[in-house]
C-alpha positions as CSV (number, residue, x, y, z in Angstrom):
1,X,-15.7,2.0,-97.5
2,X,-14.1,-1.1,-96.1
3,X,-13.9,-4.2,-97.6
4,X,-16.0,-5.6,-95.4
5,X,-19.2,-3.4,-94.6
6,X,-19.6,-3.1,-90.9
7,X,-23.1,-3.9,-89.8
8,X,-25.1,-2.7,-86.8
9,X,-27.9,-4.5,-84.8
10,X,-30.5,-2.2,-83.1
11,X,-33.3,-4.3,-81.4
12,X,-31.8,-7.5,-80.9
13,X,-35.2,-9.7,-79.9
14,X,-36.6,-12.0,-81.6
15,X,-36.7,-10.8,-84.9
16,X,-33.1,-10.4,-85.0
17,X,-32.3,-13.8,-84.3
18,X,-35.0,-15.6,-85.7
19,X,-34.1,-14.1,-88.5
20,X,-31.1,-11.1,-89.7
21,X,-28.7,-12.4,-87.4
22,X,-28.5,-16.2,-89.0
23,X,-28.5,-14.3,-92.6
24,X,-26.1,-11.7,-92.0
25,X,-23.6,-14.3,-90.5
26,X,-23.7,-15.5,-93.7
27,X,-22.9,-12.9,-95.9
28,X,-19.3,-12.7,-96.5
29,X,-18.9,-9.3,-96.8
30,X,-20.3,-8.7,-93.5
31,X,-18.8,-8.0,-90.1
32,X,-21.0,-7.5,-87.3
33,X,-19.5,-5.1,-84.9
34,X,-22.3,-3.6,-82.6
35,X,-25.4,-4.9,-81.3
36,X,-27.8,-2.5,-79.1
37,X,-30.8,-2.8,-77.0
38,X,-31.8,-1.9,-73.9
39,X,-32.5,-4.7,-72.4
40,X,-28.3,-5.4,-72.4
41,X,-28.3,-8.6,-71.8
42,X,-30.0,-9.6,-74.9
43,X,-27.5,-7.2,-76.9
44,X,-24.2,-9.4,-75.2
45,X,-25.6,-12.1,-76.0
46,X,-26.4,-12.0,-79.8
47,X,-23.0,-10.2,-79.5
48,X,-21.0,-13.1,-78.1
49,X,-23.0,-15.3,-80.6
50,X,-22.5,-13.2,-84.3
51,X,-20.4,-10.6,-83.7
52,X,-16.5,-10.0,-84.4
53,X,-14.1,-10.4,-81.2
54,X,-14.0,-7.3,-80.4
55,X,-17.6,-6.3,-80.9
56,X,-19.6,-3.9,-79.0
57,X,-22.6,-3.5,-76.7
58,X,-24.6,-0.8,-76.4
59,X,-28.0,0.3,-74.2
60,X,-28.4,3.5,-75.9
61,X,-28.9,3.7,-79.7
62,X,-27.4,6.9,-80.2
63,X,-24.3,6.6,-78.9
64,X,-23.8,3.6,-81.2
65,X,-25.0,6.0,-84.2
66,X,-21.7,7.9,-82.9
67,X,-19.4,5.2,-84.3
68,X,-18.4,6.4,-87.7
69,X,-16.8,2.9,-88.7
70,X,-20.4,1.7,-88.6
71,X,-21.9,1.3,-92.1
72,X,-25.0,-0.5,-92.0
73,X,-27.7,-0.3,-89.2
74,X,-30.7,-2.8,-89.0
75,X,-33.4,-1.6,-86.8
76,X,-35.1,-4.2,-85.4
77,X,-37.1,-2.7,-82.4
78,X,-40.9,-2.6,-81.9
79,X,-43.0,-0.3,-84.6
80,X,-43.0,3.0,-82.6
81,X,-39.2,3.6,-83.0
82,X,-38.9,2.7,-86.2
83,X,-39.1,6.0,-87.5
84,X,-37.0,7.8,-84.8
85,X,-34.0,5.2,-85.2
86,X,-33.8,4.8,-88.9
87,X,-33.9,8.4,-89.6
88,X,-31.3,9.1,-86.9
89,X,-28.9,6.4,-88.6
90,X,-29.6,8.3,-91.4
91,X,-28.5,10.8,-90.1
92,X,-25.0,9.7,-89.1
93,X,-24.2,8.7,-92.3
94,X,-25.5,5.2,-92.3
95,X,-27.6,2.7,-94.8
96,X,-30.9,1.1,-93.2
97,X,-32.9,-1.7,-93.6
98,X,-35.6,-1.6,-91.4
99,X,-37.6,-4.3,-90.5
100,X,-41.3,-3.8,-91.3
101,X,-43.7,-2.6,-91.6
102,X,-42.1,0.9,-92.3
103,X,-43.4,3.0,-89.0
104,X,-46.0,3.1,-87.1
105,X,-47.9,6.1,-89.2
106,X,-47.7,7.5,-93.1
107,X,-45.9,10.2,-92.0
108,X,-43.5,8.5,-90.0
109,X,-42.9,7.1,-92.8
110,X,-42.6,9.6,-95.3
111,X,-40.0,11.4,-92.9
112,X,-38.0,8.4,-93.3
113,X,-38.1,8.4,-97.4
114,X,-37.1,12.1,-97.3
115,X,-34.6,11.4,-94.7
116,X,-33.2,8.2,-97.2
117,X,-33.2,11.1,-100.2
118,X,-31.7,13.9,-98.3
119,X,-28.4,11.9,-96.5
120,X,-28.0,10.0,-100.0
121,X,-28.3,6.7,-98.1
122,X,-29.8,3.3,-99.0
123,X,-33.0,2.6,-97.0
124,X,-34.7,-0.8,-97.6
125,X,-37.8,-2.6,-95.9
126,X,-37.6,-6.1,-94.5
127,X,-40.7,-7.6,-96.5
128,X,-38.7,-11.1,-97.0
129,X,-41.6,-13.0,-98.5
130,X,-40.5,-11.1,-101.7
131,X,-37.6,-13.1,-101.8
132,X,-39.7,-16.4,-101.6
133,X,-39.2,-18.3,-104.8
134,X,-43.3,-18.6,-105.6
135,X,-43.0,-14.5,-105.4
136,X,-40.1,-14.0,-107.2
137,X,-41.4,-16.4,-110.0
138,X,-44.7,-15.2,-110.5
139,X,-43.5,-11.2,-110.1
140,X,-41.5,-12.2,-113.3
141,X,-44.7,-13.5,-115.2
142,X,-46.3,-10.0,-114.2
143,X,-43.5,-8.1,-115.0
144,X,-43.3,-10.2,-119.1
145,X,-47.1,-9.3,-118.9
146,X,-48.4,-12.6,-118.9
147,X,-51.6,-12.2,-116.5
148,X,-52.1,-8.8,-118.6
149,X,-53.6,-5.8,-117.1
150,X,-54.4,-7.2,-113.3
151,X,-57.6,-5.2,-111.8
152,X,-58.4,-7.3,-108.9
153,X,-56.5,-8.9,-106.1
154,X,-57.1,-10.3,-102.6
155,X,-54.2,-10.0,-100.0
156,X,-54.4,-12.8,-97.8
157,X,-53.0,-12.8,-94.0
158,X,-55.3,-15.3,-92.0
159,X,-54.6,-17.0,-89.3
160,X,-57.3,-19.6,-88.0
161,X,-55.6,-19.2,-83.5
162,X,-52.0,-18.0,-83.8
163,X,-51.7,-14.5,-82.1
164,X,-48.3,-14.0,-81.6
165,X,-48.2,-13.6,-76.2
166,X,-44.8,-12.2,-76.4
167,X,-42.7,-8.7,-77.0
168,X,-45.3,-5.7,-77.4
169,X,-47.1,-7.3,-79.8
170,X,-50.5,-6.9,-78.6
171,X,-49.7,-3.7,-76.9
172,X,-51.0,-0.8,-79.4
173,X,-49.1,1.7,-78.9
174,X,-46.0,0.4,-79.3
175,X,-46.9,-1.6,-82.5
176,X,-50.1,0.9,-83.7
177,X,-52.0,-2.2,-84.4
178,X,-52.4,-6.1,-84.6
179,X,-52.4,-8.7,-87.7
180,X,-53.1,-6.0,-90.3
181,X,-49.7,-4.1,-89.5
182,X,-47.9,-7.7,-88.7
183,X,-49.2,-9.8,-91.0
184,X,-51.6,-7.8,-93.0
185,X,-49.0,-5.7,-94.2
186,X,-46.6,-8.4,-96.1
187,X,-49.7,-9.6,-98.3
188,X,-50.7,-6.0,-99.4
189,X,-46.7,-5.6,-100.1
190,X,-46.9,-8.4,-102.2
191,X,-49.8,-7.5,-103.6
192,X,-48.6,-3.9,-104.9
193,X,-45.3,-5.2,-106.2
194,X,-47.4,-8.4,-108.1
195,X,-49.4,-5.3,-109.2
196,X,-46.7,-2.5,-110.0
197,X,-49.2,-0.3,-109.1
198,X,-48.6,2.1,-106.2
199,X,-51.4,4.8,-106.8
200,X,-54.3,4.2,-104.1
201,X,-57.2,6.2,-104.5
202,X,-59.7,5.0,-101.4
203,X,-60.4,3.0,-99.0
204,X,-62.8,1.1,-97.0
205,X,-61.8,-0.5,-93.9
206,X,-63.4,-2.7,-91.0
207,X,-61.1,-3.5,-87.6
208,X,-62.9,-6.3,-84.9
209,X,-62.1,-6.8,-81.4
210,X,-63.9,-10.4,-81.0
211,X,-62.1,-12.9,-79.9
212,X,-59.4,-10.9,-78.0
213,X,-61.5,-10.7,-74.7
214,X,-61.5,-14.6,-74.5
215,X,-60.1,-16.0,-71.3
216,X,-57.7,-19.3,-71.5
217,X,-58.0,-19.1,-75.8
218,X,-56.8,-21.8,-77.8
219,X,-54.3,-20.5,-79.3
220,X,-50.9,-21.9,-80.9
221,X,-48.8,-19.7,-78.7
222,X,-50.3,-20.7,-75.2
223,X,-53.9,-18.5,-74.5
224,X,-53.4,-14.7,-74.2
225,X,-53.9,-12.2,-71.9
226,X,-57.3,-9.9,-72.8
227,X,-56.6,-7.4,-70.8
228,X,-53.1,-7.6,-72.5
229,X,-54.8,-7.5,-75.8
230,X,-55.3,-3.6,-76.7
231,X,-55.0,-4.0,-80.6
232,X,-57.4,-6.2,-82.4
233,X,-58.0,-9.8,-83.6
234,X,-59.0,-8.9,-87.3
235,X,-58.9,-6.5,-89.8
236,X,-60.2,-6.4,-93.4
237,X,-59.5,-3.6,-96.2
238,X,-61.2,-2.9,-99.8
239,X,-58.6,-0.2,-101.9
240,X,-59.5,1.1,-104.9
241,X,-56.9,2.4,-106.8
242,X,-56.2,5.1,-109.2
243,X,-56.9,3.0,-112.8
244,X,-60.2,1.3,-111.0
245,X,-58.1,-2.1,-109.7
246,X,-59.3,-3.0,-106.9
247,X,-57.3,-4.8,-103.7
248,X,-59.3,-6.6,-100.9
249,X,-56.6,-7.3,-97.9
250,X,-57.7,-9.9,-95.1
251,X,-56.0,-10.3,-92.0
252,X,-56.4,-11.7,-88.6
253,X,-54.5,-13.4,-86.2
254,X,-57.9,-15.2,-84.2
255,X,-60.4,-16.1,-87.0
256,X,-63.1,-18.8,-87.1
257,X,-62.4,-20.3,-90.3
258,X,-60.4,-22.9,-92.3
259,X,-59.7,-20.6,-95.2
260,X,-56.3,-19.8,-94.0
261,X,-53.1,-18.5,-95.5
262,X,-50.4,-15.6,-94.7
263,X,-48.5,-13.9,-97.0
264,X,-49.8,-15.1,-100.3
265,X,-51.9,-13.0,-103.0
266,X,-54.5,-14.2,-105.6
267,X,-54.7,-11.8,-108.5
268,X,-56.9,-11.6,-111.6
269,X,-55.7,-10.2,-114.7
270,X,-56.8,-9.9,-118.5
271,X,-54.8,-12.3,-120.0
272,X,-54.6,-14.6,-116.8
273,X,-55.1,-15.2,-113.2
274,X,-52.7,-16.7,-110.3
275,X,-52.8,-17.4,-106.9
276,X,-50.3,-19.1,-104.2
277,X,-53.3,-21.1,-102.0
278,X,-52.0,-24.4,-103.5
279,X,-48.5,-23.7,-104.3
280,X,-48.6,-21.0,-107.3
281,X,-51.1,-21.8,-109.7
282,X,-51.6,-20.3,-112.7
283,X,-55.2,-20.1,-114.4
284,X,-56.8,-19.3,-117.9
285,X,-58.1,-19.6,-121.1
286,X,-56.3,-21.8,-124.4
287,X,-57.1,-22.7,-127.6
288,X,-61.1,-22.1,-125.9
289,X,-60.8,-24.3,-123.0
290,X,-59.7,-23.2,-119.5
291,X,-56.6,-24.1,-117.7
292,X,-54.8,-24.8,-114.8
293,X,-51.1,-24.6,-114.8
294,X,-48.9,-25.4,-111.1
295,X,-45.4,-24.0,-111.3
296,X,-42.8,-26.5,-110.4
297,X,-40.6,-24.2,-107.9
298,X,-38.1,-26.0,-105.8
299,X,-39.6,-27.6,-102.6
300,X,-39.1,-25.6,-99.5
301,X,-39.0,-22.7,-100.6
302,X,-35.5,-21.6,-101.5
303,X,-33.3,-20.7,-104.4
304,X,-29.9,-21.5,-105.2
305,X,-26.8,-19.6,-105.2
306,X,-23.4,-20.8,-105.7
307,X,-24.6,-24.4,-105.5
308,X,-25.9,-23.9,-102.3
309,X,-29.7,-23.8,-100.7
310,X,-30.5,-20.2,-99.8
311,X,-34.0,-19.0,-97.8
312,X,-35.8,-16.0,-98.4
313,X,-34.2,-14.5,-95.8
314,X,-30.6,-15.3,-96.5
315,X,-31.3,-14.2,-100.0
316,X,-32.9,-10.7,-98.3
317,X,-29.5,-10.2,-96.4
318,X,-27.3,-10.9,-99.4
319,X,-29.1,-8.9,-101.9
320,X,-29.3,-5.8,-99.2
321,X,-25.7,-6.2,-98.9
322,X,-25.3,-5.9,-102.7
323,X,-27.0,-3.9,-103.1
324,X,-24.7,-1.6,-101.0
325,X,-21.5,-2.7,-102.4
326,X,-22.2,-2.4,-106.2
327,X,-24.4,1.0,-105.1
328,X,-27.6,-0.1,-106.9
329,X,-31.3,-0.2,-105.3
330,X,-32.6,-2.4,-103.3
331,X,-35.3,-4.8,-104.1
332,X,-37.4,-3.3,-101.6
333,X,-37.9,0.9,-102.2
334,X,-38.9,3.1,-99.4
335,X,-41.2,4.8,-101.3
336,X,-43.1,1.2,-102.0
337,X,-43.0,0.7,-98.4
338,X,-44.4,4.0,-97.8
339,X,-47.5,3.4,-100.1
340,X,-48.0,0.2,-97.9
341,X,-48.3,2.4,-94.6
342,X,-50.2,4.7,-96.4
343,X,-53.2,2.2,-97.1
344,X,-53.2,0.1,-93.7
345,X,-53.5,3.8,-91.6
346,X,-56.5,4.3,-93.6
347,X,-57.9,1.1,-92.4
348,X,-57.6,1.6,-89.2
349,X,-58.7,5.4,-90.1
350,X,-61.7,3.9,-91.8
351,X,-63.0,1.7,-89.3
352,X,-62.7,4.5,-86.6
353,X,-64.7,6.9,-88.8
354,X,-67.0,4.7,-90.6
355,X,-66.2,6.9,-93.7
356,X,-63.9,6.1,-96.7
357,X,-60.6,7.6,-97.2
358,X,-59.1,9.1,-100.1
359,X,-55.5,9.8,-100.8
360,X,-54.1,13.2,-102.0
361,X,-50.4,11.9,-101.9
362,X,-48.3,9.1,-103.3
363,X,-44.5,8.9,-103.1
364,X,-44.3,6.3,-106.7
């Protein structure tokens, strides 16, 4: 391997500049040598913006994949070819992160983790509210076992009027749903990890279409266009899991309601409780009264490294990356991610049928 690790963009939309690009252009060890998409202009762009001098622009993904100076591959396109792409790079002898969620379907996705296993290459997922300080802090007081054995949780992913008018991300097939695969998803990751339990038994699920329909919608993105609007406004899980914990994940992009939060988890545990609604709080008993605790993280919502301020997604890049180098795993496992897939196709599999659904395989 070279001493720097040459990185690949495929997809290079908004995601990849709202986001991987800025991080990876930090990371020293980094060259960025290839950027693909096929809309090429948007590929010579980010190219001309982040990668080396000589960097190159491709339309078709494969023929990038053909480049064996290439060592890391982001795929950054819309859900649907998530699978295909990562598995490919696989494939040529790349590492992948991919951003999330994992694929479009569970077995999508479990193609992938066999594909990761099989090549001997590092596959990560790009849930970056792990990296958050509030997560990182209160995964540790989980992990010491200071909220004890933690049997119920809520995953919170509400939005009051933000649905995201532009990319494919109302378009269903492309994405294979709405907030509960955007949003929905990063809550029930954090939720699991908080947890360290990755062993679902059932679950219940309830998808709505309410609000989608409404012409010239308030909305924080401009109003939306209903007949563009093919996936749906809401969605709303209850998992039971294999030691009787149970998970209830809420998600919605148009809600009537002021409860609102994304990406934050409240969980309930024997010894303790915690939730991120107020900044992370910590609650329970002492010396027989009750308490209330607020952790005192740095405001903002980064860490430091090196002296210097460093965001969750800068710390996603550079962890990825070192994790690559020093050939350890990365934070995020396919096989976690896969579990998350796993329980937001039953949702969706729940509300079509009416019927719970019970799982008969884990990858944890």
């Amino acid at each position: 391997m070279s001493e720097k690790l040459k990185v690949a963009i495929v997809g290079c939309g908004g995601i990849a500049n709202g986001k991987h690009l800025p991080s990876l252009s930090k990371v020293e060890q980094v060259e960025l040598v290839a950027f693909c998409d096929i809309e090429v202009d948007r590929a010579e762009k980010a190219a001309a913006q982040y990668g080396v001098a000589d960097a190159k622009v491709y339309e078709n993904y494969k023929e990038l994949l053909e480049d064996a100076s290439i060592d890391v591959v982001h795929v950054l396109t819309p859900n649907s070819s998530h699978a295909e792409i990562s598995i490919a790079a696989l494939e040529a002898g790349k590492h992948v992160m991919c951003e999330k969620p994992m694929a479009k379907t569970s077995e999508e996705a479990r193609q992938m983790v066999e594909a990761a296993k099989r090549t001997g290459k590092k596959l990560t997922i790009g849930y970056n509210n792990r990296f958050r300080p509030d997560s990182l802090h209160l995964h540790n007081l989980c992990e010491r076992g200071d909220l004890g054995e933690v049997y119920f949780a809520k995953a919170h992913a509400i939005r009051r009027r933000a649905v995201p008018t532009w990319g494919v991300f109302l378009d269903e097939e492309k994405q294979g749903g709405g907030p509960l695969i955007d949003i929905g998803t990063h809550a029930l990751d954090l939720t699991l990890w908080m947890m360290n339990n990755y062993k679902p038994k059932s679950v219940m699920g309830n998808v709505y279409h309410k609000l989608g329909s409404k012409e010239n919608a308030a909305n924080a993105w401009g109003p939306w266009d209903p007949e563009k609007f093919t996936v749906e406004d809401s969605a709303f899980g209850f998992i039971t899991m294999e030691n009787g914990a149970t998970i209830v994940l809420e998600s919605s992009w148009a809600l009537n309601t002021l409860d609102v939060d994304e990406a934050k988890v409240s969980l309930s545990g024997t010894e303790a409780g915690a939730d991120m609604k107020d900044g992370l709080r910590i609650n329970g008993e002492e010396f027989g009264k009750l308490y209330t605790k607020k952790a005192e993280l740095d405001a903002g919502g980064v860490a430091f490294y090196d002296g210097k301020m460093e965001s969750d997604a800068d710390l996603e890049a550079r962890l990825w990356i070192e994790s690559i180098i020093n050939d350890t795993e990365p934070l995020v496992k396919p096989e976690q991610a896969f579990v998350v897939t796993q329980i937001l196709e039953a949702i969706y599999e729940s509300a079509r049928t009416g019927k719970a659904v019970y799982f008969d395989e884990v990858l944890v």
